[in-house]
N, C-alpha and C positions, 0 to 999 in steps of 0.2 A: 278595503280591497284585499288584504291579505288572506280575507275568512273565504278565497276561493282556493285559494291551494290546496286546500284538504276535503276539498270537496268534493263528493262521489256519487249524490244522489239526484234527482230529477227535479229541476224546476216547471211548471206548467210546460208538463210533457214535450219538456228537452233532454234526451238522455247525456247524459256527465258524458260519454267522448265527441260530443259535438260542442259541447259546451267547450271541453280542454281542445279539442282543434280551434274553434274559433277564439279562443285567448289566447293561444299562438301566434294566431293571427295578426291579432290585434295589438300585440308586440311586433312583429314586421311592420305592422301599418304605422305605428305609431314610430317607431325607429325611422322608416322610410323618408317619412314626414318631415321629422324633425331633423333627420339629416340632408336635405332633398339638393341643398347648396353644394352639399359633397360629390353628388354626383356626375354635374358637370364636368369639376376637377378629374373624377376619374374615367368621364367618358373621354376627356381629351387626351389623359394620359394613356386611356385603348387604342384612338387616332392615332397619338404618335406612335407608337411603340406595334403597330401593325404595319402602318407607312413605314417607319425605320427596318422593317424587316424582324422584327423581334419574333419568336414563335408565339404562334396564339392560344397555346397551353399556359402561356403565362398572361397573355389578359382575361381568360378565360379564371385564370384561377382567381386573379385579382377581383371580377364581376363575383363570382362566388364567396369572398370576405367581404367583399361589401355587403351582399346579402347578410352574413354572419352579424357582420357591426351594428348592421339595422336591427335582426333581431336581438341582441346583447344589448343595443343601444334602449330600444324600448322596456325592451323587461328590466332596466335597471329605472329608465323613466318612470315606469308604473309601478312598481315595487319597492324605490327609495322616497316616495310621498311625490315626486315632482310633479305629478299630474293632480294633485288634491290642492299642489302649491301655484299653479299655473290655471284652476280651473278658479282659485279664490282671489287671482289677480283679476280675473275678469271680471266677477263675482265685483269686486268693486267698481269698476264704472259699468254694468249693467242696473239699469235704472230700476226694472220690476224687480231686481234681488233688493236691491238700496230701498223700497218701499215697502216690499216684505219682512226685511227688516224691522225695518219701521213699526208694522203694524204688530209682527210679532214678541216686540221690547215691553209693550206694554202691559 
């Protein structure tokens, strides 16, 4: 997965900046995800702290880090191995990988 970072030319006629938008992406999406529990926490902390009177330049900026976390969260997800390490967790109790295995030991 690292062999995309330097990568600049065309896979079956996708040009490289669709390619780098959508693997930005796909760092938000995968952050998003993975943090999705956090959100609640910080929707309620936007409820209170708008009901409290607080200005809403400051929950406004807080929904804005959290954006940030997700994306930070994921690019480290997908770029410190956690996703090769989390796809071969499953990778063990999925049955046709267990049997593919299998067939390809021998």
């Amino acid at each position: 997965m690292r062999a995309f970072k330097d990568w600049k030319g065309e896979i079956e006629g996708v040009p490289a900046y669709k390619f780098k938008l959508m693997l930005h992406l796909h760092y938000y999406d995968l952050g998003m995800g993975k943090l999705a529990i956090l959100k609640y926490f910080w929707l309620l902390g936007g409820f209170g702290s708008i009901v409290a009177g607080v200005n809403y330049i400051y929950t406004l900026l807080a929904g804005a880090l959290f954006v940030i976390a997700c994306y930070v969260f994921g690019w480290i997800y997908y770029n410190w191995g956690w996703l090769e390490a989390a796809t071969e967790v499953s990778n063990q109790i999925n049955p046709f990988v267990k049997q593919m295995r299998k067939v390809y030991k021998r």
